[in-house]
C-alpha positions, 0 to 999 in steps of 0.5 A, a space after each residue: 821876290 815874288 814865290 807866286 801862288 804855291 803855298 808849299 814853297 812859301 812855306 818852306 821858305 818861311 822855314 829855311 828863313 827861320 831855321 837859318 836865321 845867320 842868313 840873308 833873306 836873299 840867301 835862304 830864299 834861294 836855299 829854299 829854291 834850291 832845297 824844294 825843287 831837289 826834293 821835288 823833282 828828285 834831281 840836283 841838276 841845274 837844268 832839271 830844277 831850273 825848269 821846274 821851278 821856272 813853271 811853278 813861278 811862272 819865270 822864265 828858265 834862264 832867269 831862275 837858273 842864272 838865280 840858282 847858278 849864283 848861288 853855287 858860285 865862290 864869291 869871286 865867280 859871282 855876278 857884280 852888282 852895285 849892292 855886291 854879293 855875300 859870300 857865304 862860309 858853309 861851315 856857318 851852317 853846320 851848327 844851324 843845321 843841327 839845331 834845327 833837327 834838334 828842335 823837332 825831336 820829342 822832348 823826352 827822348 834826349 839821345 842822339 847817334 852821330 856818324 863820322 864818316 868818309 866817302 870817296 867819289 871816284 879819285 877826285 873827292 873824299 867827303 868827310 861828313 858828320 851825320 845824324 842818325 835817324 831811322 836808318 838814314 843819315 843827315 849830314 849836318 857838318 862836312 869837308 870836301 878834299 882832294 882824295 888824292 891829295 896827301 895830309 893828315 884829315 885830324 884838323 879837319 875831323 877837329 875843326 868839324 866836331 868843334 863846329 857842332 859841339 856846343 850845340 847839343 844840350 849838356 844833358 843829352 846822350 850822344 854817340 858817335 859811330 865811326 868805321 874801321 878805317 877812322 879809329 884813332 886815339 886823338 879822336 876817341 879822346 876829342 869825342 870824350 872831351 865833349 862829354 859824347 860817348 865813342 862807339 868806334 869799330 877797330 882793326 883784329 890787330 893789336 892787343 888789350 887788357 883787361 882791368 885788373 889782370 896782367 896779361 894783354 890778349 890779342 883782340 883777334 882771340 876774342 870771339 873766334 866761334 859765330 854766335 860769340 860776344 864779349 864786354 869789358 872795360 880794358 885798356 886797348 893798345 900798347 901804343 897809344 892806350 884808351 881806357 875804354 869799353 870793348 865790345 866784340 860780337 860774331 854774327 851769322 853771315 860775317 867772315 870777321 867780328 
C-alpha cells in the first residue's frame, strides 16, 4: 500500500507494525489508518476519517472507507477474496499493547498502577477494562465487551483478562491494581496476589474486621467517623470469605462516606 507522501503516517505505520509484530502487515497498516485519522481528526466516525484520509492519500472516499470497514468486520462479514481474510482475536493485543507501553517508561522507574474497571454504555453494553494508569488518564491494554443485561457472573472474564497481561510485566517491577467498590471480591484479590501485584481495592462500610493479634472484630463503618480521620492496619477483613490484608480508611473534606 502506497501511504503517499505524509511523513507522519508512514511513521507511525512503521511503528504500529513494529509494536504489534503478531500482525499481518495488511492489518497493522489499517490499524495504523485507523489509530492516526481517530487522533487526527478527533473522531471514531467511519465517515469523518474515511474523508480525512482519502485527501491525505489522494484516494478516493469509498475505496478508503470500504478499507477501514473491513477491518471492524467479524471475519464471516468480510469480503471474499482469493487470498481470503485473517480473522484477527483482539484478546492477541492485549499483552502487545502492554509491552509496548512498557517499552517507553524510564528504565529506573519500575512501578506500575493498573485499574480494573467497568463501564456500562446505556443498557446495551458493559466494558470490562483493565487499564494503565499514567498522569491521570487511563490506557486500556485488555477488555471485554457483554451484554449489560445479560445475566452471569464477570469472574472468568476478569480471570481470563488478568491472565492475558500477566506474564508480560517484569518479575521485578511493582504493581498496583485499583478497582472501585462495585468489583471487590475475595477471588480476585487472591488472583491479584497470585501474580505477584499488589491489591489496592475500595470496599463497601459493611461488614467487619480484626485486627492482627486482638480478639474482637469492629465494624468497618467505626473506622473513621470524624473528616480529617485516617487508619492502617493489617487485619483480617470479613467473617465470610477473609483476606488477610492491609487496610486502609481515610475521611476527606468534601465526602459524605470514607
Amino acid at each position: 500500500m502506497q501511504l503517499g507522501k505524509n511523513e507522519e503516517l508512514r511513521q507511525w505505520t512503521r511503528t504500529v507494525i513494529e509494536k504489534m509484530p503478531h500482525l499481518s502487515k495488511s492489518q497493522a497498516v489499517v490499524l495504523a489508518m485507523w489509530s492516526f485519522g481517530i487522533v487526527m481528526t478527533q473522531s471514531s466516525g467511519l465517515t469523518t476519517v474515511s474523508v480525512f484520509l482519502a485527501e491525505l492519500l489522494g484516494k478516493k472516499e469509498n475505496t478508503v472507507r470500504q478499507q477501514l470497514r473491513e477491518w471492524l468486520r467479524d471475519a464471516e462479514d468480510k469480503t471474499k477474496t482469493k487470498d481470503g481474510r485473517a480473522s484477527l482475536e483482539v484478546t492477541s493485543c492485549f499483552s502487545p499493547l502492554l509491552s509496548w507501553i512498557l517499552c517507553l517508561w524510564p528504565e529506573s522507574e519500575k512501578r506500575l498502577a493498573l485499574a480494573a474497571d467497568a463501564s456500562t454504555l446505556s443498557d446495551r453494553f458493559t466494558v470490562l477494562a483493565i487499564s494503565v494508569v499514567y498522569r491521570g488518564c487511563g490506557i486500556p491494554i485488555a477488555w471485554k465487551i457483554v451484554e449489560a443485561t445479560k445475566p452471569g457472573s464477570w469472574k472468568p472474564h476478569w480471570q481470563e483478562l488478568f491472565r492475558y497481561i500477566s506474564q508480560t510485566v517484569p518479575a521485578d517491577w511493582f504493581v498496583i491494581v485499583t478497582t472501585d467498590r462495585g468489583l471487590y471480591a475475595d477471588w480476585l484479590y487472591q488472583q491479584i496476589k497470585s501474580i505477584g501485584w499488589h491489591p489496592f481495592m475500595r470496599i463497601n462500610l459493611q461488614g467487619l474486621f480484626q485486627i492482627q493479634g486482638e480478639n474482637s472484630w469492629r465494624p468497618i463503618n467505626s473506622l473513621v467517623p470524624e473528616v480529617g480521620q485516617s487508619f492502617q492496619a493489617l487485619v483480617t477483613c470479613f467473617k465470610t470469605n477473609s483476606i488477610e490484608c492491609t487496610l486502609l480508611a481515610r475521611h476527606d473534606e468534601g465526602y459524605a462516606d470514607p
